[in-house]
C-alpha positions in Angstrom: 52.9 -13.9 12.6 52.8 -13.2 8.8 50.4 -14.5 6.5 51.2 -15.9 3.1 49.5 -15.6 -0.2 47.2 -17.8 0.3 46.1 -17.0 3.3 46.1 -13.0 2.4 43.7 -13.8 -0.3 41.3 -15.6 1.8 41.3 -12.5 4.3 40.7 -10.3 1.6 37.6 -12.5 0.2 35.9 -12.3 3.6 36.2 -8.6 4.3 34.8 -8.2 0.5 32.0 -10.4 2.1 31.5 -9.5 5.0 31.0 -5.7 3.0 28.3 -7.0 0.2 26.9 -8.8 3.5 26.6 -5.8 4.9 25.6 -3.5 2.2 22.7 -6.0 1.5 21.9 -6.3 4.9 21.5 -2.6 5.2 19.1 -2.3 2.3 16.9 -5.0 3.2 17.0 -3.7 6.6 15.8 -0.4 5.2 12.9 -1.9 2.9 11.4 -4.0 5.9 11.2 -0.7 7.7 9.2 0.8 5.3 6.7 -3.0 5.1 6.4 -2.9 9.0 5.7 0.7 9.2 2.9 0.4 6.2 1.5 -3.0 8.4 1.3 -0.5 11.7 -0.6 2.0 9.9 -2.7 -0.8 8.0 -3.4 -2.4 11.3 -4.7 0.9 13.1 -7.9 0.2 10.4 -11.4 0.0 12.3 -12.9 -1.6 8.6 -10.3 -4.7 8.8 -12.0 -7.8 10.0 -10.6 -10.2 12.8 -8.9 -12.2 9.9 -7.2 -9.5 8.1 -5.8 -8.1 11.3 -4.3 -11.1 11.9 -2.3 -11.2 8.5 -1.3 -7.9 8.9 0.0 -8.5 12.5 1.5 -11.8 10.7 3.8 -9.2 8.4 4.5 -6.4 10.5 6.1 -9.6 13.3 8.0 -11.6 10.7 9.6 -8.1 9.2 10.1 -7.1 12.8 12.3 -11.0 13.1 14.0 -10.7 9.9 15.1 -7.5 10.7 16.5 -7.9 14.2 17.8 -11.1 13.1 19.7 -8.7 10.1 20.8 -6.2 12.4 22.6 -8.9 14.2 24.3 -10.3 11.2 25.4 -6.8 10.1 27.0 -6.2 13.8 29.2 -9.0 13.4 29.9 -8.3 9.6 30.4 -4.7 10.4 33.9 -3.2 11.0 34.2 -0.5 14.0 34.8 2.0 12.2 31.5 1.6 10.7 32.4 3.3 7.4 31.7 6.8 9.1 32.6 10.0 8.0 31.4 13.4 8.4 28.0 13.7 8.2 25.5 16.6 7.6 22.5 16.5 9.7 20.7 18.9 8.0 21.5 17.6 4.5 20.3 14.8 5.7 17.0 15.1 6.8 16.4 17.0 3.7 17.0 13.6 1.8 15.1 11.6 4.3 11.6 14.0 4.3 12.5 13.5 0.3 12.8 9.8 0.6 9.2 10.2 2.1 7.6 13.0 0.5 4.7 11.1 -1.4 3.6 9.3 2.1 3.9 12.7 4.3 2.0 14.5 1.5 -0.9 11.8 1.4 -1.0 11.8 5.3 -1.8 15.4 5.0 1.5 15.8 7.5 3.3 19.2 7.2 6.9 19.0 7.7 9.0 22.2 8.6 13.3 22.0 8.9 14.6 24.7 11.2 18.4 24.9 10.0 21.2 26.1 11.6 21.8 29.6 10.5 25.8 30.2 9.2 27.2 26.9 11.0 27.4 23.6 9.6 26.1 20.5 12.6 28.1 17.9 11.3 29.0 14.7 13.1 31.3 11.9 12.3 28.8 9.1 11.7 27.6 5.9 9.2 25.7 8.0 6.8 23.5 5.4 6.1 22.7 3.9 9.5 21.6 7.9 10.3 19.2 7.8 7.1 17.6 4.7 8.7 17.1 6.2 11.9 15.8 9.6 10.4 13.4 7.6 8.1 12.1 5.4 11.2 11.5 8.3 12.9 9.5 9.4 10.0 7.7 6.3 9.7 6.9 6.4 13.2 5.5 10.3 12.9 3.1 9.0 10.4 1.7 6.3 11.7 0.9 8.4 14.9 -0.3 11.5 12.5 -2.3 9.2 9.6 -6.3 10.9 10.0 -5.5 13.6 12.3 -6.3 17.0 10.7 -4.2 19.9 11.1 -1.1 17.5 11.4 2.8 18.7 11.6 6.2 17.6 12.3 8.8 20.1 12.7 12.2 19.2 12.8 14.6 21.2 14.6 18.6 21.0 15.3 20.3 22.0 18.5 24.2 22.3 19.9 25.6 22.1 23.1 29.7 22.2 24.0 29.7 18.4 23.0 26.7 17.4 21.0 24.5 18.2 18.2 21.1 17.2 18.8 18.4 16.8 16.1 14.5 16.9 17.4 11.5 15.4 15.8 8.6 17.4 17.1 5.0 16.2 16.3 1.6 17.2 17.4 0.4 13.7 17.7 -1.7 12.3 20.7 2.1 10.8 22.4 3.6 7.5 22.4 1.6 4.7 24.1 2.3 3.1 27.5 4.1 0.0 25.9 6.1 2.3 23.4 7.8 4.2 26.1 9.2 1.0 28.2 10.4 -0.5 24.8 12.3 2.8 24.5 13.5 2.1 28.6 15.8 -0.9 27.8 17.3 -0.5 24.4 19.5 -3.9 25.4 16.3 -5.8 25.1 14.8 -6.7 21.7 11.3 -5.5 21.6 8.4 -7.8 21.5 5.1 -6.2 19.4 2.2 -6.0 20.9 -1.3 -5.6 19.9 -0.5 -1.9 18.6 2.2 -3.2 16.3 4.5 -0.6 17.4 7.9 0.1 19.0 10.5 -1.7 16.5 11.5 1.4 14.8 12.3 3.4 17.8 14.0 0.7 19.7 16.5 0.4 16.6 17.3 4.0 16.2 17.7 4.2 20.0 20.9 1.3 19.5 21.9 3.0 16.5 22.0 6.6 18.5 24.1 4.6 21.2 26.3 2.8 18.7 27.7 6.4 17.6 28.3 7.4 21.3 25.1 9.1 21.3 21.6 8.4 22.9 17.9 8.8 21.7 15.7 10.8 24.3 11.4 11.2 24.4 9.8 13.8 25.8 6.2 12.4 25.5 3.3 14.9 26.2 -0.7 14.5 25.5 -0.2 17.4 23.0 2.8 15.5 20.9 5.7 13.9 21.2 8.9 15.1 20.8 12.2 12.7 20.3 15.3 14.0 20.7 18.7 11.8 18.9 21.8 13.8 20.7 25.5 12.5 19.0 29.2 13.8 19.5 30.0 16.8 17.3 32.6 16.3 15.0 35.5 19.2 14.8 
């Protein structure tokens, strides 16, 4: 069936909407990470009073709605190609641990980047949607970290016959009982709990799966190390 110029126009205004859609959604999505993660660590506070835990639990659950309820518009806006192309792993956790150098620094958390020596671990991926994982892992590393002395996060990659892996290894007390089974069913949306936790990983765990990959934690009392494995491009 062939379109005619009407009609072609109208297709090309709503795939220049559904982009800007899209695009927004993506860096709202991106900012709400950063309020929820600031609420978590706020929330952890011994000196906040009954009242003010309750506001901050208030901010960290309506940024938690918005964005779920964003990351559904953007899957139905979003094409499936996903605007992906070949992506630098390394490269880019270098620009995420820049994105969050002042808030690492101030947490007294040392970060270290093992890099691939002479090979490249590229996979074909959404640049962007990758940044947002790396930086919710990041967020997540200081929440856990915020007060500890002596705190690190080393960052390390790995590559099988298929798959590059990238591992985020903390020395953190480990993720809480309710973090790990929000982790266990990445096809159910998480609910927060009283620790105000869990978002962040659940997301990057659909985002990992979404580029044919999956998002792994090896939770021990000494740390916690989470492990995102994805198909390796050629």
């Amino acid at each position: 069936m062939s379109l005619d110029f009407e009609e072609l126009l109208e297709v090309n205004r709503l795939r220049i909407v559904a982009r800007v859609v899209s695009n927004a959604a993506h860096d709202i999505n991106n900012a709400l990470q950063v309020i929820g993660g600031s609420a978590e660590m706020l929330g952890l506070r011994s000196t906040l009073g009954p009242a003010e835990q309750r506001r901050v639990h208030a901010i960290a659950s309506q940024a938690e709605r918005i964005a779920a309820t964003l990351e559904g518009l953007s899957s139905i806006t979003r094409s499936d190609s996903g605007g992906r192309q070949m992506v630098d792993l390394a490269r880019l956790a270098d620009d995420a641990v820049a994105l969050r150098a002042f808030s690492l620094s101030r947490a007294r958390i040392i970060v270290t980047i093992d890099r691939p020596s002479g090979v490249s671990c590229v996979v074909p991926a959404d640049r962007r949607r990758l940044l947002q994982v790396f930086l919710n892992l990041l967020l997540n590393v200081e929440k856990a970290l915020t007060g500890r002395p002596e705190s690190s996060l080393h960052i390390r990659f790995e590559r099988s016959d298929r798959d590059w892996s990238v591992l985020f290894i903390d020395s953190g007390p480990g993720l809480g009982a309710d973090e790990r089974t929000r982790l266990a069913d990445a096809a159910t949306r998480p609910v927060l709990g009283s620790g105000l936790s869990g978002f962040g990983l659940w997301l990057s765990a659909r985002i990992a799966e979404q580029h044919g990959g999956h998002l792994d934690v090896d939770d021990a009392a000494t740390g916690t190390s989470i492990r995102i494995r994805l198909p390796a491009g050629p």
